[in-house]
N, CA, C and O atoms as CSV, one atom per row, in Angstrom:
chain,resi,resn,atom,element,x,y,z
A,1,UNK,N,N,-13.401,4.194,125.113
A,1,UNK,CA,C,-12.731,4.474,123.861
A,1,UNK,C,C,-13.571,5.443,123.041
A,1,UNK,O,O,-14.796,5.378,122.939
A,2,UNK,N,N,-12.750,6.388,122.445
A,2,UNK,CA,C,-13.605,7.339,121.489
A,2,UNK,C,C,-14.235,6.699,120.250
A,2,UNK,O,O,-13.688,5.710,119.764
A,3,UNK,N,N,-15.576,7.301,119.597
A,3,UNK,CA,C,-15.856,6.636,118.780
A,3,UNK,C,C,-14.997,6.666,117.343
A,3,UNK,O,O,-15.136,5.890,116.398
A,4,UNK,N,N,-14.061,7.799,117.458
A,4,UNK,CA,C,-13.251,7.684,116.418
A,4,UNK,C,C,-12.026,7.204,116.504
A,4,UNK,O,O,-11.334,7.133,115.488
A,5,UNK,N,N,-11.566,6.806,117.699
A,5,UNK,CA,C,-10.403,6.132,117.992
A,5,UNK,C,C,-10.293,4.755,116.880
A,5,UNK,O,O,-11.318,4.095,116.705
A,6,UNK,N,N,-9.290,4.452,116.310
A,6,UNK,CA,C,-9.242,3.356,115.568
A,6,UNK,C,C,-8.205,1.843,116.435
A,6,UNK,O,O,-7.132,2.034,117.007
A,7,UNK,N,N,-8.717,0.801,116.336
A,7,UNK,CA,C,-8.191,0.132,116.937
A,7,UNK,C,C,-7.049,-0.657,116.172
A,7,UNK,O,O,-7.150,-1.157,115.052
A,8,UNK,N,N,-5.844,-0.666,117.081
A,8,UNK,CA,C,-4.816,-1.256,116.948
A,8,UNK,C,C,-4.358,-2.767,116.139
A,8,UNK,O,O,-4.126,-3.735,116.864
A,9,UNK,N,N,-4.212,-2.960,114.225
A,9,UNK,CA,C,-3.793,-3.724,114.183
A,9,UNK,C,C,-2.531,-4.512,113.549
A,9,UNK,O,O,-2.228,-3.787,112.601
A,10,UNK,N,N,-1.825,-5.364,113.553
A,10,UNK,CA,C,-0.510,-5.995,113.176
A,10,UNK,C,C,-0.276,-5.214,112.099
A,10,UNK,O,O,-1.298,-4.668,111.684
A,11,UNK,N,N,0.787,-4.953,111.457
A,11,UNK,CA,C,1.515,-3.862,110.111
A,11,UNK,C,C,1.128,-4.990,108.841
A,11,UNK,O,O,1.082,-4.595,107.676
A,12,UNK,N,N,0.913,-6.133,109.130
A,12,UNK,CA,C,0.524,-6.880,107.764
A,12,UNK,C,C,-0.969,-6.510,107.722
A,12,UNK,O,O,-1.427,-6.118,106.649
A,13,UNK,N,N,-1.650,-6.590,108.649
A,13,UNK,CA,C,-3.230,-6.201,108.275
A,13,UNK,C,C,-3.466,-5.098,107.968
A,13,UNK,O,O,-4.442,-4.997,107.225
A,14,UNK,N,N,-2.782,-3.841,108.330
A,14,UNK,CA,C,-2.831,-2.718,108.033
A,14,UNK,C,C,-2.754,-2.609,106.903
A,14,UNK,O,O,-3.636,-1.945,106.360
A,15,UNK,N,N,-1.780,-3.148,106.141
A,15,UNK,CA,C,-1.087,-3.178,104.557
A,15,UNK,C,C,-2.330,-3.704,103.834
A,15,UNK,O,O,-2.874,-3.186,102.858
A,16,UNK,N,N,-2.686,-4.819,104.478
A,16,UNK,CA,C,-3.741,-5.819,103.337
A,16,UNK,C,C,-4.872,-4.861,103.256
A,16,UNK,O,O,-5.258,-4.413,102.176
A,17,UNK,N,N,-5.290,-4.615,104.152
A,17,UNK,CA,C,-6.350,-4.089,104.185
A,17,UNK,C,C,-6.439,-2.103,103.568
A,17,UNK,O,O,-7.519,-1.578,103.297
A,18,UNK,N,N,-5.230,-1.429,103.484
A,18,UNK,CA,C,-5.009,-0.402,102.442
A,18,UNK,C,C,-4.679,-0.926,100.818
A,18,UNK,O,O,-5.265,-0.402,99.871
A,19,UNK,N,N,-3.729,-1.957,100.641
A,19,UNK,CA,C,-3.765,-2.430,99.424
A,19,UNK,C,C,-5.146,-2.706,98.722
A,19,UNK,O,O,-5.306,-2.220,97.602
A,20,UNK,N,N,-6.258,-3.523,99.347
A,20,UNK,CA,C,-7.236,-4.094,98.729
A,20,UNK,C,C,-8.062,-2.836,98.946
A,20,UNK,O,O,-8.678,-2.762,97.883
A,21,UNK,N,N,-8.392,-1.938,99.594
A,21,UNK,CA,C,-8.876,-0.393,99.905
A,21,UNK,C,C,-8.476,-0.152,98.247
A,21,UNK,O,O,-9.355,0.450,97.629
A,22,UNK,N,N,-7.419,-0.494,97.552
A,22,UNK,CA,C,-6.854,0.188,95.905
A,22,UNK,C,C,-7.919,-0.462,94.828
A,22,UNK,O,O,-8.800,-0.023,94.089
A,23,UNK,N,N,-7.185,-2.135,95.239
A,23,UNK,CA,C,-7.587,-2.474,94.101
A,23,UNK,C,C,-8.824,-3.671,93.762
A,23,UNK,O,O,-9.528,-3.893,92.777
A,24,UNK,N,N,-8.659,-4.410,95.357
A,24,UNK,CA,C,-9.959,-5.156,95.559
A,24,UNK,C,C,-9.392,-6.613,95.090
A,24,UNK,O,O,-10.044,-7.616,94.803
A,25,UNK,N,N,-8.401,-6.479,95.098
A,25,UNK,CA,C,-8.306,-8.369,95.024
A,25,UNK,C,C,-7.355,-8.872,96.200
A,25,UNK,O,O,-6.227,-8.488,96.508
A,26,UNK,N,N,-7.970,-9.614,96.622
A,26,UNK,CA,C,-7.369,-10.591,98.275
A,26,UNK,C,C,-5.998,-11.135,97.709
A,26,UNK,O,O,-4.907,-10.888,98.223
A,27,UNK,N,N,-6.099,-11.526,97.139
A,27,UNK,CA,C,-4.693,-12.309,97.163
A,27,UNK,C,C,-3.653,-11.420,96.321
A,27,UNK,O,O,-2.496,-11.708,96.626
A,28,UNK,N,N,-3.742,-10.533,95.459
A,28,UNK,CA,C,-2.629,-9.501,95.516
A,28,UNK,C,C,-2.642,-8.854,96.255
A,28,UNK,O,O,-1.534,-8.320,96.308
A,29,UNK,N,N,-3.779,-8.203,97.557
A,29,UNK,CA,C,-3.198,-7.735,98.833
A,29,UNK,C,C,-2.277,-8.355,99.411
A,29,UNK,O,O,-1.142,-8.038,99.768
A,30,UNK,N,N,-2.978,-9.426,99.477
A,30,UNK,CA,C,-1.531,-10.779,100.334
A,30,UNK,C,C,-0.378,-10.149,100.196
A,30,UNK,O,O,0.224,-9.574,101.103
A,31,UNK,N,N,-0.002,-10.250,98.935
A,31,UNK,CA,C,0.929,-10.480,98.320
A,31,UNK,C,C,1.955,-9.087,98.594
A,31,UNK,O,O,3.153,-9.132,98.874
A,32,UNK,N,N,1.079,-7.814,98.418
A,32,UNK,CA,C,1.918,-6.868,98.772
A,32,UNK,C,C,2.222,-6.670,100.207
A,32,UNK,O,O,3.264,-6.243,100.705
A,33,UNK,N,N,0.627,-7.235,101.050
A,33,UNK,CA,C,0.992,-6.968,102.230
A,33,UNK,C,C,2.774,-7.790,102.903
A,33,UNK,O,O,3.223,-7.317,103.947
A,34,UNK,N,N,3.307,-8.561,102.427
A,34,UNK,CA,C,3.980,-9.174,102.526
A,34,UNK,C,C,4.118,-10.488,102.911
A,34,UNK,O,O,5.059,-10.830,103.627
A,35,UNK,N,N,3.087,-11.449,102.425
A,35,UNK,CA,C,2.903,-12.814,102.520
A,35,UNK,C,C,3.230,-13.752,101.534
A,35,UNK,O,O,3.888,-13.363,100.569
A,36,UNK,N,N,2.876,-14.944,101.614
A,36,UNK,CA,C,3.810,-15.453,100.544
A,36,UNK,C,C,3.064,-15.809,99.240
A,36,UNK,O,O,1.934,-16.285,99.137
A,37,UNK,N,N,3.874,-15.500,98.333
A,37,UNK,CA,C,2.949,-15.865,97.104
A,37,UNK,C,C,2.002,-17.024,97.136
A,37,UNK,O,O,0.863,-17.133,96.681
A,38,UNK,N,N,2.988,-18.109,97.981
A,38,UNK,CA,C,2.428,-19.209,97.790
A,38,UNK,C,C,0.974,-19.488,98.056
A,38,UNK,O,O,0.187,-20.027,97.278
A,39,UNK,N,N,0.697,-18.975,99.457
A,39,UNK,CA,C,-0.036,-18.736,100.512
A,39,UNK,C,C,-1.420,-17.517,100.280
A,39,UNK,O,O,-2.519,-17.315,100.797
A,40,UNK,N,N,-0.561,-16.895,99.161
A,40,UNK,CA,C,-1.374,-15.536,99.124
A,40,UNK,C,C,-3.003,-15.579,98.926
A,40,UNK,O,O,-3.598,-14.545,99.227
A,41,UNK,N,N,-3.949,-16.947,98.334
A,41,UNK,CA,C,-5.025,-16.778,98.180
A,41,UNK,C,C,-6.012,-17.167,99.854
A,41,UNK,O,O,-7.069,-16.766,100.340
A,42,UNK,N,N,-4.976,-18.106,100.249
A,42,UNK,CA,C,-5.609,-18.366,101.285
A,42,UNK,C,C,-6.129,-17.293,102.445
A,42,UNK,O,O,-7.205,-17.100,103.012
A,43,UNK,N,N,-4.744,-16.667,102.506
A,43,UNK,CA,C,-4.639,-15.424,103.200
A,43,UNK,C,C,-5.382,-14.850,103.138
A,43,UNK,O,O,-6.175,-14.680,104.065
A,44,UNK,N,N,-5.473,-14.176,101.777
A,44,UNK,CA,C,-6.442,-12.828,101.832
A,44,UNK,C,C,-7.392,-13.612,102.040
A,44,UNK,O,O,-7.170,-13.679,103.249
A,45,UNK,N,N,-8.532,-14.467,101.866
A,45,UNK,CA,C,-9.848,-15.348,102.233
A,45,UNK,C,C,-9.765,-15.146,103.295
A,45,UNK,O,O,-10.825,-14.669,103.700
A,46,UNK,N,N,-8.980,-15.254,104.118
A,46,UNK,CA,C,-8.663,-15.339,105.761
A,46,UNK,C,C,-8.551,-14.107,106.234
A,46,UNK,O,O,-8.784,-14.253,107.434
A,47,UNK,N,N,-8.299,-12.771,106.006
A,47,UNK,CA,C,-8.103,-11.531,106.276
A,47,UNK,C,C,-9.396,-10.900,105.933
A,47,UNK,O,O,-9.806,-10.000,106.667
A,48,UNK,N,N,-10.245,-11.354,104.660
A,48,UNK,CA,C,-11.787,-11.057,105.104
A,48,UNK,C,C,-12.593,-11.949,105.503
A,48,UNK,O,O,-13.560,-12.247,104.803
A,49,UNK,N,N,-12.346,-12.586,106.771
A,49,UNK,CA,C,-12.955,-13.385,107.548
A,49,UNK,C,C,-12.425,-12.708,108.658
A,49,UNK,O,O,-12.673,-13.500,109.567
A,50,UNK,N,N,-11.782,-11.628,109.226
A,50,UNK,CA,C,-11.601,-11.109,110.281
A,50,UNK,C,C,-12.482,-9.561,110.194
A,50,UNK,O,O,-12.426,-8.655,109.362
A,51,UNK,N,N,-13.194,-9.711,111.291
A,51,UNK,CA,C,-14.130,-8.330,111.280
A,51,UNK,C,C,-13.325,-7.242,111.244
A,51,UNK,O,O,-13.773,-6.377,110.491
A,52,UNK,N,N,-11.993,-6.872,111.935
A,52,UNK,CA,C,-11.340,-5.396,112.288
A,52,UNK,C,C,-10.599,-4.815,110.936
A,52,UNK,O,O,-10.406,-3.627,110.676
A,53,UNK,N,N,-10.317,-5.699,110.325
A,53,UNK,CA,C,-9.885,-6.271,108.598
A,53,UNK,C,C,-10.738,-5.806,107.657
A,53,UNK,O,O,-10.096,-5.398,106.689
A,54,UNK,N,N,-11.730,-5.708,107.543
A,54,UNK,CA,C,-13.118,-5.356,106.834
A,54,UNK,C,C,-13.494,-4.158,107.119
A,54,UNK,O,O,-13.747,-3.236,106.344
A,55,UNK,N,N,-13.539,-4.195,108.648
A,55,UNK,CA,C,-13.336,-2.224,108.882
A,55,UNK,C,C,-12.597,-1.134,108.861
A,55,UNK,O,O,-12.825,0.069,108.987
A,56,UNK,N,N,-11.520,-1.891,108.649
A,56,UNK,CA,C,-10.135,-1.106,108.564
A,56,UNK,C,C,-10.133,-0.905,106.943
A,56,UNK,O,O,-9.645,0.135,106.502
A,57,UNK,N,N,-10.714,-1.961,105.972
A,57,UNK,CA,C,-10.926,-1.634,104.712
A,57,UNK,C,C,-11.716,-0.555,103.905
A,57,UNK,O,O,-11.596,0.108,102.875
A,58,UNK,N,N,-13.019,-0.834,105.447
A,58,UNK,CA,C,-13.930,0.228,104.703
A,58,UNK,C,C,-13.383,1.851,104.919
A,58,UNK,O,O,-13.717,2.843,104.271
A,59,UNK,N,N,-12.391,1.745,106.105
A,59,UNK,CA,C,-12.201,2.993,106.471
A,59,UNK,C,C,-11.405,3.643,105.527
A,59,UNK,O,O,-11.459,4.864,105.381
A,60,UNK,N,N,-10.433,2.687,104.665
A,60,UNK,CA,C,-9.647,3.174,104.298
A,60,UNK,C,C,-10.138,3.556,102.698
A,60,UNK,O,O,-9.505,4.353,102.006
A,61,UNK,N,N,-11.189,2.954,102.300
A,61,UNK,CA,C,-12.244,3.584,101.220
A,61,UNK,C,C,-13.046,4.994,101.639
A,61,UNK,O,O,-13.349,5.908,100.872
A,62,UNK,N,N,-13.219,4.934,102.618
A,62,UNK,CA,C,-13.597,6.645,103.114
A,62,UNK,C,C,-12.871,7.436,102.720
A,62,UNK,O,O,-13.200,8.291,101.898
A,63,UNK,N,N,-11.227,7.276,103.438
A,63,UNK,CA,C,-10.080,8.015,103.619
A,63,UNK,C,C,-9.977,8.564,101.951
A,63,UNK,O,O,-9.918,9.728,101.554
A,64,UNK,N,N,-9.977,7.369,101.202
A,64,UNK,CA,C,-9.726,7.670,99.763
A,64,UNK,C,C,-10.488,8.161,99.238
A,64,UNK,O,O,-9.990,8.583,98.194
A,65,UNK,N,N,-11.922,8.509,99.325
A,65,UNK,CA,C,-13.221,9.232,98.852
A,65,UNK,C,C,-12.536,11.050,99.614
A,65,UNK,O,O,-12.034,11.997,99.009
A,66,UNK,N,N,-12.735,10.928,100.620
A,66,UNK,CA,C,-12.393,12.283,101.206
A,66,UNK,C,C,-11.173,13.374,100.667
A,66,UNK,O,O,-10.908,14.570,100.784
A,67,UNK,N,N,-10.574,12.068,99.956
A,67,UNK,CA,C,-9.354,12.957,99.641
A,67,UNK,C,C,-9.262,12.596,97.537
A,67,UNK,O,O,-8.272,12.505,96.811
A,68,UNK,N,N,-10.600,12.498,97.240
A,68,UNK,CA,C,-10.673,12.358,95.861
A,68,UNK,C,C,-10.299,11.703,95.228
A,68,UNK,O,O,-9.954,12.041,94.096
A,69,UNK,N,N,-10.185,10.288,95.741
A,69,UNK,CA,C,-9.500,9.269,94.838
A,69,UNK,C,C,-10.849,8.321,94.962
A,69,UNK,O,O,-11.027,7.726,96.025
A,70,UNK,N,N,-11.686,8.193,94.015
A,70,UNK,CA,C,-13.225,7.397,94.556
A,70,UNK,C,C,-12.519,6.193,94.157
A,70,UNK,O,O,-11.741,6.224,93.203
A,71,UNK,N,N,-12.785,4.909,94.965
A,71,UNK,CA,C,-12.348,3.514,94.996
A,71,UNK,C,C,-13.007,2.992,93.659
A,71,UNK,O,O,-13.817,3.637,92.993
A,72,UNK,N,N,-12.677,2.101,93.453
A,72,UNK,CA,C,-12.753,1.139,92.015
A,72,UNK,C,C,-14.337,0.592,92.611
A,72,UNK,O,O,-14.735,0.272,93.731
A,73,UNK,N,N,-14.900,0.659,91.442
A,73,UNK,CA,C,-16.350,-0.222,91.518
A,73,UNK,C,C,-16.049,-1.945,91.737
A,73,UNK,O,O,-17.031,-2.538,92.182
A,74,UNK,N,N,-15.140,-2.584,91.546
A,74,UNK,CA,C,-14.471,-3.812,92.305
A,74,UNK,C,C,-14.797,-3.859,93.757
A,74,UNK,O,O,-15.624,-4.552,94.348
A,75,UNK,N,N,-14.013,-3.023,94.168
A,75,UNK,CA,C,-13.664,-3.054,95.955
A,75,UNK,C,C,-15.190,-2.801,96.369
A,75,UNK,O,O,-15.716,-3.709,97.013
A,76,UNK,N,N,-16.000,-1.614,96.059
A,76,UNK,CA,C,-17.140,-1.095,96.762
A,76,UNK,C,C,-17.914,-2.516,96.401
A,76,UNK,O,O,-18.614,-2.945,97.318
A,77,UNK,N,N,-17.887,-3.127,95.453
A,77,UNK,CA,C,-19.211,-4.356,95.225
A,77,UNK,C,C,-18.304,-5.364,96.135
A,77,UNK,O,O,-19.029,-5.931,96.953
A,78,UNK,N,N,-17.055,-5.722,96.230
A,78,UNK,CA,C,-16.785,-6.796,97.450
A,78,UNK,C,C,-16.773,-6.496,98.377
A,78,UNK,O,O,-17.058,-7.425,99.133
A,79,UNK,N,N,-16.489,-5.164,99.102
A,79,UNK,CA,C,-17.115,-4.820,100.409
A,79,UNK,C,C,-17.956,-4.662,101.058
A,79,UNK,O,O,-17.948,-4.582,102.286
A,80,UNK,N,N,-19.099,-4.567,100.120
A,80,UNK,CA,C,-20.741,-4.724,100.115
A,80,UNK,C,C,-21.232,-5.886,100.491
A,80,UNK,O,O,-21.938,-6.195,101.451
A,81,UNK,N,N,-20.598,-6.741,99.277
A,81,UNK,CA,C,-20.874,-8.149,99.733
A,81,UNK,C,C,-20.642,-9.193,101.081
A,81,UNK,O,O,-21.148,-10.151,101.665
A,82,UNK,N,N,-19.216,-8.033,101.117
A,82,UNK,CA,C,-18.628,-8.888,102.604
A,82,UNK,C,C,-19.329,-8.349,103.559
A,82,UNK,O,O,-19.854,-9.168,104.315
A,83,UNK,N,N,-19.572,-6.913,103.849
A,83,UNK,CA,C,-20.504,-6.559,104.777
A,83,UNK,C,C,-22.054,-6.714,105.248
A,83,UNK,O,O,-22.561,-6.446,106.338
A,84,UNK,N,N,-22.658,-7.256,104.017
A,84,UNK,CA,C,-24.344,-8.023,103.815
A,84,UNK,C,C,-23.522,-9.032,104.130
A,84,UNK,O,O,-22.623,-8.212,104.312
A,85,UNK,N,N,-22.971,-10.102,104.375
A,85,UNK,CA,C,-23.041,-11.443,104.533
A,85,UNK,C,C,-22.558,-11.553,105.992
A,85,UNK,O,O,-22.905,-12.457,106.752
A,86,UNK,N,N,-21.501,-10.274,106.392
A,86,UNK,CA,C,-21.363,-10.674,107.476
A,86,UNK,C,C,-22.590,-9.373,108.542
A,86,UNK,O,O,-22.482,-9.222,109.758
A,87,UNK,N,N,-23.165,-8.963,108.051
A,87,UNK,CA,C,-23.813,-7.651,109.210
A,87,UNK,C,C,-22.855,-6.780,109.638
A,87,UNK,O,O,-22.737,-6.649,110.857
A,88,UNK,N,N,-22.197,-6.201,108.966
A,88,UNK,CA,C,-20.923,-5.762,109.687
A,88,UNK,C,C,-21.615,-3.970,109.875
A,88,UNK,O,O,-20.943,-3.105,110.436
């Protein structure tokens, strides 16, 4: 696999993980990604507990730097955090 090849995942993780790329809160990703309100905090907790989820986040904070939209100081300090805790 190329090192820039991106790997393949479900259209809800894709979503969660560009939504919270905006604004940095898990459970209104949920929520847009299309999950259930009800459900929505658990979820997102659970969507950064998946490694490809976290990278697909950070990528999509690149994407948005490259093209001049610098991410919210929110997202960069919880992605930090999630990435020191997990070694990512």
């Amino acid at each position: 696999m190329r090192a820039d090849a991106m790997e393949w995942l479900p259209l809800r993780w894709e979503n969660f993980a560009w939504c919270f790329a905006h604004h940095g809160n898990a459970a209104r990703a949920a929520r847009e990604a299309g999950y259930s309100p009800r459900s929505a905090a658990q979820v997102g907790c659970e969507m950064l507990g998946r490694p490809q989820v976290v990278v697909r986040c950070f990528w999509y904070v690149a994407f948005l730097r490259r093209n001049g939209q610098p991410p919210a100081p929110e997202v960069v300090r919880r992605l930090g955090d999630i990435g020191r805790a997990r070694r990512l």
